[in-house]
Every structure is written in C-alpha cells, then in structure tokens.
N, C-alpha and C positions, 0 to 999 in steps of 0.2 A: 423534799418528799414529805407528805403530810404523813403523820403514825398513830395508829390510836394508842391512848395511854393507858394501860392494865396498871390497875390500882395494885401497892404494895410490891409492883417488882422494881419501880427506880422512885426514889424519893424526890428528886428533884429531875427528873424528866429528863433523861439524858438517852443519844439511840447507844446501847451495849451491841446492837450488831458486829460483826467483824466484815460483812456481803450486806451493799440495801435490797430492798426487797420492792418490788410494783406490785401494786394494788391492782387486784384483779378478781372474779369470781370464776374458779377453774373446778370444773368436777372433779372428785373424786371418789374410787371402789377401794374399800380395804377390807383385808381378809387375818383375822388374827390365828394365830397357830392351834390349833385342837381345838376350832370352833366354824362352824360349815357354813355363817351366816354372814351376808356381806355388809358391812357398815358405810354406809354416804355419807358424806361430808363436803364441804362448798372449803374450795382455798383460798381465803381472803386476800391474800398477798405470797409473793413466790421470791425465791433465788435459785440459785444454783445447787443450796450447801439445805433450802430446807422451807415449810412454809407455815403460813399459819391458818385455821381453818377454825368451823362451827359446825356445830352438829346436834343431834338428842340423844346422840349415848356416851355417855362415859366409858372412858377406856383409862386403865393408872400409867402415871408418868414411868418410864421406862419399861414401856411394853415395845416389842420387837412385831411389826405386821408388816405383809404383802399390800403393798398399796399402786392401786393403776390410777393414773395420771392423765384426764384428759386435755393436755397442752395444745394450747390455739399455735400454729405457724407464721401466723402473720396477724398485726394488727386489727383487721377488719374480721378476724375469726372466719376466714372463708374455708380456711382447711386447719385441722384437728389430726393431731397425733398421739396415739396412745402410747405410755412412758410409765414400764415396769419398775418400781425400788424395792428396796427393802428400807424402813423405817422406823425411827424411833420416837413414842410421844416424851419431850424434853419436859414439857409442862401441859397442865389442862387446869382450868379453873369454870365453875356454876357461874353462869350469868343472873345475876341478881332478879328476883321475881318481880319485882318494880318495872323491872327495864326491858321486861320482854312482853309481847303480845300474844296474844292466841296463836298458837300453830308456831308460833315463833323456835329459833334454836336455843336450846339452852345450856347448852356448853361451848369454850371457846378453848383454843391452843397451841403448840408450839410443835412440829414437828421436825426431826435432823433428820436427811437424808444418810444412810449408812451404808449401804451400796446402790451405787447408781453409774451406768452405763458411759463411757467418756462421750459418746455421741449424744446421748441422751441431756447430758449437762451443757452441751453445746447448744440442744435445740433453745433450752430453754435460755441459756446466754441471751442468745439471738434473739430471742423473744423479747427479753427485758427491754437492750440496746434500740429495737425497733420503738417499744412503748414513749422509751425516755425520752429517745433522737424526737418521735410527735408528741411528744407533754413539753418540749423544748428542755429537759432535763440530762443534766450527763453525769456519764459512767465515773 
C-alpha cells in the first residue's frame, strides 16, 4: 500500500500503524462542541480504528467532535452510507505554502475513531476488503 510520508513524524519511513488504511477521498461533516458551525473535510484514507483527512480550518490536536461520515458501500460508490462517531484529532499539521495552490487545503491529519458503532466498523471493514480484494491487495 503506497503512504504519503509527513515529514518529522518517522525518520526513516517506517508504517507506525497498528490497522492499514485505503486511500480513498470520502466526505466528511464535523461539528465541534459549543460551536454551531459545521467543518468539511475530504478523508484521504480510512480504517476501522480512524482516518486521515485535509481541510482549511484548524482544529488542536485532541479536540473531541461529532463527525458524519459519508462511506461508499461498495467499490463503484453506487450507494453511500452515512456513519455517525465520535472523534478525536490525534495530529494536524499546515501544509507548507510552497505546496499548495490557489483554493487549495491547507491543513492535513490524523483522526482516532473514539466511539464508533460495531455495525458501523463493519461497513467500513467491508469496504476496505472490497478495495484491496480489486487493487489485488490483502488484508
């Protein structure tokens, strides 16, 4: 599985994950606590346990938010299920001014899943398994 590599969090490029993760671009809505405004963000890649995402607003690392989830069902994205957590930002880091374009995201990061649904964690298994079994990749 290809990964992009965030400068400064492994020296010599090793995956820390404990779950891999499929690259994907999956929407999502999050809502932080004592704040009425919903933040978007694109999930660059998913697991089970948490994903990683881009965005234009900063949010601090171990911030607790309502996040909906719109997970594709099947490969070809022909049907779409919406997938309630509760969530934690593990990490966020600026995307270097260099590297971005006009209109571009400028933050990137790390999200844990902290409550999440057993069904829920199933769809998205499923999901994965479906991606890997057609990129000829295994679990």
């Amino acid at each position: 599985m290809e990964m992009e590599r965030v400068r400064g969090r492994c020296s010599d490029w090793e995956e820390r994950r404990k779950v891999s993760r499929i690259k994907d671009n999956i929407l999502i809505f999050c809502k932080l606590r004592d704040d009425y405004r919903i933040i978007e963000w694109i999930a660059k890649d998913i697991s089970d346990r948490g994903l990683r995402f881009e965005g234009d607003r900063f949010v601090p690392s171990s911030t607790f938010m309502a996040m909906e989830i719109y997970q594709p069902l099947d490969f070809s994205k022909s049907r779409i299920v919406s997938i309630c957590v509760l969530a934690k930002v593990v990490w966020i880091k600026g995307r270097e001014k260099r590297k971005r374009y006009k209109g571009s995201n400028k933050y990137f990061g790390g999200i844990k899943f902290a409550k999440i649904r057993k069904q829920d964690r199933d769809i998205i298994l499923n999901y994965m398994k479906e991606k890997f079994k057609k990129r000829s990749y295994t679990l």
